[in-house]
Biopython code that builds the backbone (N, CA, C, O; Angstrom):
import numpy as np
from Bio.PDB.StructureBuilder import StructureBuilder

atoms = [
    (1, "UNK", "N", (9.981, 19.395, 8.901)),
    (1, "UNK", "CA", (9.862, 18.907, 7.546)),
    (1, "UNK", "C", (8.468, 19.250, 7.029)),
    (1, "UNK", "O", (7.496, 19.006, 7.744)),
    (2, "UNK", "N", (8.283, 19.940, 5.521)),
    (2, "UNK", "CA", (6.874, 19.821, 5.320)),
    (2, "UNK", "C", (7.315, 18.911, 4.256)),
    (2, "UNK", "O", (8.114, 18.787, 3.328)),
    (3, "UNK", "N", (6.064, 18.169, 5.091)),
    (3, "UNK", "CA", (5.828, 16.707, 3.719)),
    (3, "UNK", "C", (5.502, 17.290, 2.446)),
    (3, "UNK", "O", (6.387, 16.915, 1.677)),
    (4, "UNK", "N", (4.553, 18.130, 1.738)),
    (4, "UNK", "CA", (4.718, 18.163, 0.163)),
    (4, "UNK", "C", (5.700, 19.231, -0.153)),
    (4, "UNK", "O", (5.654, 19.642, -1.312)),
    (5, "UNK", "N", (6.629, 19.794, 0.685)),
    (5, "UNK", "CA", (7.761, 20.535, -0.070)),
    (5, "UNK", "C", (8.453, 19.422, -0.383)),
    (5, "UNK", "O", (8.490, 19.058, -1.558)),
    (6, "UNK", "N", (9.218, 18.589, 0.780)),
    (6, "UNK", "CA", (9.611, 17.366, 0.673)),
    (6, "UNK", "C", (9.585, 16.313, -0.617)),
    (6, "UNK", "O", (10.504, 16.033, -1.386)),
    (7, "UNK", "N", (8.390, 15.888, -0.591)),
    (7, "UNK", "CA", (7.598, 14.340, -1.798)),
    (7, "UNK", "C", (7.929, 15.787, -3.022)),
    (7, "UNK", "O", (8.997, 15.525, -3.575)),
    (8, "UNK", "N", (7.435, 16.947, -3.482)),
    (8, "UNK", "CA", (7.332, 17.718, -4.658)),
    (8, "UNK", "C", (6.421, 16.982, -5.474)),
    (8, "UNK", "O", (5.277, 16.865, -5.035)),
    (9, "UNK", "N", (6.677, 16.500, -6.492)),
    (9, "UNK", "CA", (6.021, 16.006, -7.418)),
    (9, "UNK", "C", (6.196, 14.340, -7.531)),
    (9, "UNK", "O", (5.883, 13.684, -8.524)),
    (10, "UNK", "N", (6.709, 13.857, -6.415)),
    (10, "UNK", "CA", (7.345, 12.513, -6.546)),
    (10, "UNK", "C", (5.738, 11.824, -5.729)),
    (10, "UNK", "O", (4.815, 12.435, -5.191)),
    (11, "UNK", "N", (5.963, 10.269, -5.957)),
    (11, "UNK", "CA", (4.775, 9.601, -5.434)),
    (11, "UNK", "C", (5.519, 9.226, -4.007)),
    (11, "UNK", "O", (6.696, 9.586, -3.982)),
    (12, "UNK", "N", (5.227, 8.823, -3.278)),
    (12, "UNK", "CA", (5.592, 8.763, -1.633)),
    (12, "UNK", "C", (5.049, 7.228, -1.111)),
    (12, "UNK", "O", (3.961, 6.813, -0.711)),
    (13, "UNK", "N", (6.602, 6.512, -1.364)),
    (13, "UNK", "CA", (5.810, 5.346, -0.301)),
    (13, "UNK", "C", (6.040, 5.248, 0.668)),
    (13, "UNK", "O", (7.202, 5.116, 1.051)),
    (14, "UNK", "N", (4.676, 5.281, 1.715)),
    (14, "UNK", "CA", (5.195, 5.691, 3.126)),
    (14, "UNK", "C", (4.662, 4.480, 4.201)),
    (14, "UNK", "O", (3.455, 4.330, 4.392)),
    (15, "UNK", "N", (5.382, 3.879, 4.684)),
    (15, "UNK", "CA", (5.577, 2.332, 5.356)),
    (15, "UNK", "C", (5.770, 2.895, 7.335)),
    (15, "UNK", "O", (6.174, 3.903, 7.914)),
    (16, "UNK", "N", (5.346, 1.883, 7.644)),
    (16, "UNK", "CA", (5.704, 2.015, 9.067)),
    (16, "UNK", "C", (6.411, 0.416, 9.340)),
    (16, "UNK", "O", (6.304, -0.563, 8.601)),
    (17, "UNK", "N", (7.019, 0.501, 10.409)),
    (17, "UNK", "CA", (7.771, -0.887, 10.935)),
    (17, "UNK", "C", (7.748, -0.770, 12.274)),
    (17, "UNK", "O", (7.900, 0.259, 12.932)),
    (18, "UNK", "N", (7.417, -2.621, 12.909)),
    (18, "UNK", "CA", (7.936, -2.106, 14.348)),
    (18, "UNK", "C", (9.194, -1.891, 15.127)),
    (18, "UNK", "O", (9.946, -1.183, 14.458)),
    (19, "UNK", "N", (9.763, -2.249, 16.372)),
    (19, "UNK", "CA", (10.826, -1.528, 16.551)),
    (19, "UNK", "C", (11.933, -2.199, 16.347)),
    (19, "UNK", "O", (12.023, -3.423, 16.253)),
    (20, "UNK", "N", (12.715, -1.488, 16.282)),
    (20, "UNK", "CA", (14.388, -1.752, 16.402)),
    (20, "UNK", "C", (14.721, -3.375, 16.990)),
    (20, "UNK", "O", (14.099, -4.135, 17.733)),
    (21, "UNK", "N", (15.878, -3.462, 16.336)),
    (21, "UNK", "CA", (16.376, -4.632, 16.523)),
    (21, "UNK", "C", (15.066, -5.353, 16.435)),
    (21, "UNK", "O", (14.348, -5.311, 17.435)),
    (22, "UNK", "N", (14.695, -5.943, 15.487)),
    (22, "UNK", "CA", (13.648, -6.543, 15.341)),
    (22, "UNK", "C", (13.625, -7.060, 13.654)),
    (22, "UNK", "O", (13.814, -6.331, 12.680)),
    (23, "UNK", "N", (13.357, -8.417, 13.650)),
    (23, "UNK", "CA", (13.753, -9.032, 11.940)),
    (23, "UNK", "C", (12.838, -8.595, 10.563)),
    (23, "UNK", "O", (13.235, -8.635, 9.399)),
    (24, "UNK", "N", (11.493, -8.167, 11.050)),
    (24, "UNK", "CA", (11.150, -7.446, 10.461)),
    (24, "UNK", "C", (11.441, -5.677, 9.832)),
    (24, "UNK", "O", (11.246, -5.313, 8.672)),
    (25, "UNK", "N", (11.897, -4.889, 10.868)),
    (25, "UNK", "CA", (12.285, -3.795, 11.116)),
    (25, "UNK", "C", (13.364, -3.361, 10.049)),
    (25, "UNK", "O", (13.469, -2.451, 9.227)),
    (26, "UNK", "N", (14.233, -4.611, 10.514)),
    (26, "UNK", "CA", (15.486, -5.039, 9.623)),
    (26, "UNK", "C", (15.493, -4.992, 8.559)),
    (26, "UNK", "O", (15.795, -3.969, 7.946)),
    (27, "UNK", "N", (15.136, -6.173, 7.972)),
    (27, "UNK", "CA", (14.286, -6.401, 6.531)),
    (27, "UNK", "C", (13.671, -5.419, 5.745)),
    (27, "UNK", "O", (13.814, -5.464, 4.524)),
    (28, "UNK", "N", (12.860, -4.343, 6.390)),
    (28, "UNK", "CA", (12.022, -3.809, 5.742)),
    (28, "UNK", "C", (12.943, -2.463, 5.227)),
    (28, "UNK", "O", (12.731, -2.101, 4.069)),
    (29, "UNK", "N", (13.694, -1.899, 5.818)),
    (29, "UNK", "CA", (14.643, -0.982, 6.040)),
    (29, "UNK", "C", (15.544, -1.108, 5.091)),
    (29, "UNK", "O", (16.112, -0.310, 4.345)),
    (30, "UNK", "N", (15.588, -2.627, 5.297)),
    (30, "UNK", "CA", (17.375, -2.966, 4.399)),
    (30, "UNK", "C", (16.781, -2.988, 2.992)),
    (30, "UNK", "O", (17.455, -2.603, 2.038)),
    (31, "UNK", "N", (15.300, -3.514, 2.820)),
    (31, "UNK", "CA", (15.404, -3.828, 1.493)),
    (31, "UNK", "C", (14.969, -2.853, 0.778)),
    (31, "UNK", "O", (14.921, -2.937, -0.449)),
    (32, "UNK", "N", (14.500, -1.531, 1.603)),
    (32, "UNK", "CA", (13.854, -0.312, 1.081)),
    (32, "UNK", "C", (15.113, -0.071, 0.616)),
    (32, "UNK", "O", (15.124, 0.116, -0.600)),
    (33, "UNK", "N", (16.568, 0.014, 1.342)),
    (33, "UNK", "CA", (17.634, 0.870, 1.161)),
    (33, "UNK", "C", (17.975, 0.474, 0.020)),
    (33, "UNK", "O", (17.963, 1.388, -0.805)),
    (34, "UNK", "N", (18.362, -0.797, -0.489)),
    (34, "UNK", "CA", (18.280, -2.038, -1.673)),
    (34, "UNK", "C", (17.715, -1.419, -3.123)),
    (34, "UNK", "O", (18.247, -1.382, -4.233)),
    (35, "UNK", "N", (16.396, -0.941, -2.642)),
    (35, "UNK", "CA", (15.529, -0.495, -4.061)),
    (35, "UNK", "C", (15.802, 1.091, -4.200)),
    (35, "UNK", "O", (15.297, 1.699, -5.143)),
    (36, "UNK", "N", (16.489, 1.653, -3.390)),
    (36, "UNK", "CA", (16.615, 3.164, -4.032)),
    (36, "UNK", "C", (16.605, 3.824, -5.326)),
    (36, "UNK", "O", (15.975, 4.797, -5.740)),
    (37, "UNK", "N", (17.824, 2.723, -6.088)),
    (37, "UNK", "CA", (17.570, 3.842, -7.290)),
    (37, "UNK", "C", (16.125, 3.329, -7.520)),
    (37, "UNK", "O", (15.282, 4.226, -7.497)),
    (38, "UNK", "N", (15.695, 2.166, -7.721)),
    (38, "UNK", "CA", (14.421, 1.896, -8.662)),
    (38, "UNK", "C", (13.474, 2.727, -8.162)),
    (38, "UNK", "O", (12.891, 3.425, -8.991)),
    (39, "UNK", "N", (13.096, 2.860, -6.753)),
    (39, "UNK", "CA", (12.388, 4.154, -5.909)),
    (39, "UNK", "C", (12.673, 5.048, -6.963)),
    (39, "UNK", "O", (11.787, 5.297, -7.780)),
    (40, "UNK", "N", (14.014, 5.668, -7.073)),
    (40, "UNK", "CA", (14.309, 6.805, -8.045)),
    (40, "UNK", "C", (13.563, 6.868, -9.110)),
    (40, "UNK", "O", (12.705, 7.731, -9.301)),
    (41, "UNK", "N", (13.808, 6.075, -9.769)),
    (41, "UNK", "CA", (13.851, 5.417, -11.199)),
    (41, "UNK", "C", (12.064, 6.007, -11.646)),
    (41, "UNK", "O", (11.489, 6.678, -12.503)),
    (42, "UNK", "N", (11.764, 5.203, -10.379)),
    (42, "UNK", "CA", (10.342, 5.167, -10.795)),
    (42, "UNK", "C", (9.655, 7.130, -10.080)),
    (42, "UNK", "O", (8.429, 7.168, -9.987)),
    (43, "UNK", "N", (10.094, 7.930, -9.835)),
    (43, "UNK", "CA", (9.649, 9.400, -9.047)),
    (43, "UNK", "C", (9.261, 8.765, -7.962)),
    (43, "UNK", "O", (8.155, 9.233, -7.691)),
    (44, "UNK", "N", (9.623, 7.751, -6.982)),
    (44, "UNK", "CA", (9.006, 7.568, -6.056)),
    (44, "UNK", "C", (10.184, 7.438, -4.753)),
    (44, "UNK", "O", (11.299, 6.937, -4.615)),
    (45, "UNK", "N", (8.883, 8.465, -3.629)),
    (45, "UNK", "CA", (10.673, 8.521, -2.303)),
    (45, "UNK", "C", (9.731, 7.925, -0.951)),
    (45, "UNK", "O", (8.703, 8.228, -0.345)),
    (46, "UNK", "N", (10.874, 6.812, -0.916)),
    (46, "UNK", "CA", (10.129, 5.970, 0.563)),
    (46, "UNK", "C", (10.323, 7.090, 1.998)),
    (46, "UNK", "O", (11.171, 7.981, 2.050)),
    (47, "UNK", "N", (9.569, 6.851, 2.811)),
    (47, "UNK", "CA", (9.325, 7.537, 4.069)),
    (47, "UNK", "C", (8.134, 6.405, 4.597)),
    (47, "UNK", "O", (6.989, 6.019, 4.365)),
    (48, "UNK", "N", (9.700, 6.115, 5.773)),
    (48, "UNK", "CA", (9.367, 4.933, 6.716)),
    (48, "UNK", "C", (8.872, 5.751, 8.354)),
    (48, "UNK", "O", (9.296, 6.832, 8.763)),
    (49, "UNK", "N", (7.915, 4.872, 9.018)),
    (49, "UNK", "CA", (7.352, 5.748, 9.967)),
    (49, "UNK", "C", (7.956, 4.852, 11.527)),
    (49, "UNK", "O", (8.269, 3.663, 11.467)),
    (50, "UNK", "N", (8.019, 5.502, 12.582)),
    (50, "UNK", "CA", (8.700, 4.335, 13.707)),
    (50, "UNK", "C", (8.147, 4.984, 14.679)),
    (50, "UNK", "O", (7.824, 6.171, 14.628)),
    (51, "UNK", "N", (8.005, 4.234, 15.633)),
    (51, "UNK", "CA", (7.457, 4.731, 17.110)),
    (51, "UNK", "C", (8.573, 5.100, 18.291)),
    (51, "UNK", "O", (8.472, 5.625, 19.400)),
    (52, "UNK", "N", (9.698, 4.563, 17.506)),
    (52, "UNK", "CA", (10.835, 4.466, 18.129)),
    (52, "UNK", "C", (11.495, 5.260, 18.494)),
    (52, "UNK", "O", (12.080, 5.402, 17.420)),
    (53, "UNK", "N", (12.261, 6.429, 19.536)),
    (53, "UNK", "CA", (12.699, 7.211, 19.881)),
    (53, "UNK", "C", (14.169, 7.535, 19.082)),
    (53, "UNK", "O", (14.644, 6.643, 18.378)),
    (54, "UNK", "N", (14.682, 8.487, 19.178)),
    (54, "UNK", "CA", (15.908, 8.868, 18.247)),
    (54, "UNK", "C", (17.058, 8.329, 19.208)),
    (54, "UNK", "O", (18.130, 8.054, 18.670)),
    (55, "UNK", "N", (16.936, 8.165, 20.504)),
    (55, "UNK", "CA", (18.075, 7.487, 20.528)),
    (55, "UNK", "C", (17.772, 5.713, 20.452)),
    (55, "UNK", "O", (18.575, 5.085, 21.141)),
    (56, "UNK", "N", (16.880, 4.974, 19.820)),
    (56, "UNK", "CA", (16.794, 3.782, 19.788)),
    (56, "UNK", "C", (17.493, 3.959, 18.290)),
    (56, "UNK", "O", (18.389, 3.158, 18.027)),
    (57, "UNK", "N", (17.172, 4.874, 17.373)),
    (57, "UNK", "CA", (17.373, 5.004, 16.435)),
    (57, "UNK", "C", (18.761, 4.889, 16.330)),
    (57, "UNK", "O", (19.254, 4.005, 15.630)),
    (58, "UNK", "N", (19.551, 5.815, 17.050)),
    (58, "UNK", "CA", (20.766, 5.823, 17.128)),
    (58, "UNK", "C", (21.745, 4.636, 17.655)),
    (58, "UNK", "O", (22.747, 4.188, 17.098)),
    (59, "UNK", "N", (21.367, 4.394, 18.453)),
    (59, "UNK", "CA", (21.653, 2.499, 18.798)),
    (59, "UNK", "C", (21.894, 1.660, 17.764)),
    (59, "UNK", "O", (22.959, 1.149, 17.414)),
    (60, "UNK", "N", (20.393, 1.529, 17.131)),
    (60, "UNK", "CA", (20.671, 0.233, 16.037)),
    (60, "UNK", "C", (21.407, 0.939, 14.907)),
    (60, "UNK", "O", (22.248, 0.218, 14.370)),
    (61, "UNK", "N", (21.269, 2.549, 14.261)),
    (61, "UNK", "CA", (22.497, 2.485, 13.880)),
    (61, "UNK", "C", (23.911, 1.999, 14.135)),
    (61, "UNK", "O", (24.455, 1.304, 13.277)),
    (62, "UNK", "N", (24.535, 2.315, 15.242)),
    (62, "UNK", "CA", (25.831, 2.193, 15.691)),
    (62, "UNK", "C", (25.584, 0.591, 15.936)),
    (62, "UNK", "O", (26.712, 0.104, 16.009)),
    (63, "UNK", "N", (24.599, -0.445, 16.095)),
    (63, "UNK", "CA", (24.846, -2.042, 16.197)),
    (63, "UNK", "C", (24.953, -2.422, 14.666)),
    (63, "UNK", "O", (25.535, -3.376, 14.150)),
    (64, "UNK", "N", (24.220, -1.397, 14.087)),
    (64, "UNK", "CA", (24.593, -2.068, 12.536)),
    (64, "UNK", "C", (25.784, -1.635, 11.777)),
    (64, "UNK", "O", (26.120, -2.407, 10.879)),
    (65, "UNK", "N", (26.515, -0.540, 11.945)),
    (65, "UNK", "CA", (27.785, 0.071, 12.094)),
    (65, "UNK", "C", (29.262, -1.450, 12.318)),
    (65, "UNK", "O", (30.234, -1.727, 11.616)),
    (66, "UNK", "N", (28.647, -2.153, 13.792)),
    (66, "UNK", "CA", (29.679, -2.748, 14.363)),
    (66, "UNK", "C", (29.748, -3.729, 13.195)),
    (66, "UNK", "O", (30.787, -3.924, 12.564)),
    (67, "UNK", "N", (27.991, -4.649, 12.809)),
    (67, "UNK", "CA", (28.034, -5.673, 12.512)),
    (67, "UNK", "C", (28.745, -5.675, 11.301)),
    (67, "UNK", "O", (29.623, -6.517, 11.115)),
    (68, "UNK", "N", (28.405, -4.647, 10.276)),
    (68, "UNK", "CA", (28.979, -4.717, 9.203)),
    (68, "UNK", "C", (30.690, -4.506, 8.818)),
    (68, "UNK", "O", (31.193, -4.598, 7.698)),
    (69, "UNK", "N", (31.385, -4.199, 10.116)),
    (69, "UNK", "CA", (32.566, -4.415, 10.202)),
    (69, "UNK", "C", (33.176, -5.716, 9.939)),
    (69, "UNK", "O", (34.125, -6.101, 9.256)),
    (70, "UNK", "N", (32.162, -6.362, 10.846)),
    (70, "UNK", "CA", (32.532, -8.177, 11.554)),
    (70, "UNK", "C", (32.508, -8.751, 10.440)),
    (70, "UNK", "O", (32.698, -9.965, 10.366)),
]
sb = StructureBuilder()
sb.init_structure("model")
sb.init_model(0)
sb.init_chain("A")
sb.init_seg("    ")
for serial, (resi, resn, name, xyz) in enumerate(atoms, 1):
    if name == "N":
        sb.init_residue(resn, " ", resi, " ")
    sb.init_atom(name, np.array(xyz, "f"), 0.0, 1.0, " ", f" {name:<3s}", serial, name[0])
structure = sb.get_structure()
């Protein structure tokens, strides 16, 4: 990825969280996903940062997958 091909002309809010399965993590994620268009709205594209490996990544996808079935 190059970051300013990426952002272009947009402002970039760029957040870190700690890991997975974690209520913060959660939260911060869900409510970024929440504000998209307004992100839009406003030229601005979130890019969240994690320490977390791609398959942790892939995990709490597929746990949040189940939950939102239930």
């Amino acid at each position: 990825m190059s970051f300013h091909e990426w952002s272009g002309t947009s402002w970039v809010f760029f957040f870190s969280h700690p890991a997975n399965f974690t209520p913060v993590c959660t939260t911060e994620m869900g409510r970024t996903a929440q504000l998209s268009k307004e992100f839009s709205d406003c030229i601005v594209k979130p890019l969240g940062l994690s320490t977390d490996s791609v398959e942790e990544h892939l995990k709490w996808i597929e746990n949040d997958r189940r939950a939102a079935v239930h």
